[in-house]
N, C-alpha and C positions, 0 to 999 in steps of 0.2 A: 504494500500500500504506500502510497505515495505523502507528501506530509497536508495535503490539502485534503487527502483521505481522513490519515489522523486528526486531523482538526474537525471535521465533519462530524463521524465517528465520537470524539470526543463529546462534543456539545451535545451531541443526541445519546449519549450514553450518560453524561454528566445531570442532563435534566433529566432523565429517566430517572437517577437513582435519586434526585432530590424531590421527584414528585412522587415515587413510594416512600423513603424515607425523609417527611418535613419534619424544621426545625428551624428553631432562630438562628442558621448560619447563614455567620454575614458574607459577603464576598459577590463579585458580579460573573460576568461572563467568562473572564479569563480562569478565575477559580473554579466555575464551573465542566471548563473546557480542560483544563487542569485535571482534574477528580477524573473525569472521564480518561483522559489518555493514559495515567496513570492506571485507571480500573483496568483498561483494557491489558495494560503489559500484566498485572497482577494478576485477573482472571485467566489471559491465557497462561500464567507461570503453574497457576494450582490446577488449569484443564491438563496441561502438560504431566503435571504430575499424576493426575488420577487416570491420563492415558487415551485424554480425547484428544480428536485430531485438532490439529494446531487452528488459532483462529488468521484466517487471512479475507479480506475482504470484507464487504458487505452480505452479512446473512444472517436469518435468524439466530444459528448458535455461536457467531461471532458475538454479537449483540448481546444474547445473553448471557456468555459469561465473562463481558468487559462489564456487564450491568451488575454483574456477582461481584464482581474486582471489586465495582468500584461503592458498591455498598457496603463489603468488607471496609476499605479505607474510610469514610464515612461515620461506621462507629466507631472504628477505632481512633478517628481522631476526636469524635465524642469525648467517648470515654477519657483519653488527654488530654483532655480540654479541663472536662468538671475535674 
């Protein structure tokens, strides 16, 4: 994927996990887009692990396990937050 992908990707993964998981976190577009790109290396790092096929592209289970990523990061930076 290309990095116009990533960005894309990103936003639409980043809102996704902030509109299942809301919360008074502050931050705009970039942090959003941010959460997202990151979900997605993280999600595909634990699909990898548990032995799904790698995420590339645009697709459902792309999507949803950058959306796992990135709801994992999410709480966790919750929780280091309180």
């Amino acid at each position: 994927m290309g990095i116009l992908s990533w960005i894309i990707m990103g936003l639409l993964v980043g809102a996704l996990a902030k509109w299942i998981m809301p919360g008074p976190d502050g931050g705009g577009l970039l942090i959003t887009m941010g959460l997202g790109i990151a979900g997605a290396f993280v999600g595909g790092w634990i699909g990898s692990l548990l032995g799904f096929a790698p995420a590339t592209g645009f697709s459902i289970g792309s999507i949803a396990l950058a959306t796992v990523g990135a709801l994992l990061l999410l709480f966790v930076y919750r929780k280091l937050k309180s």
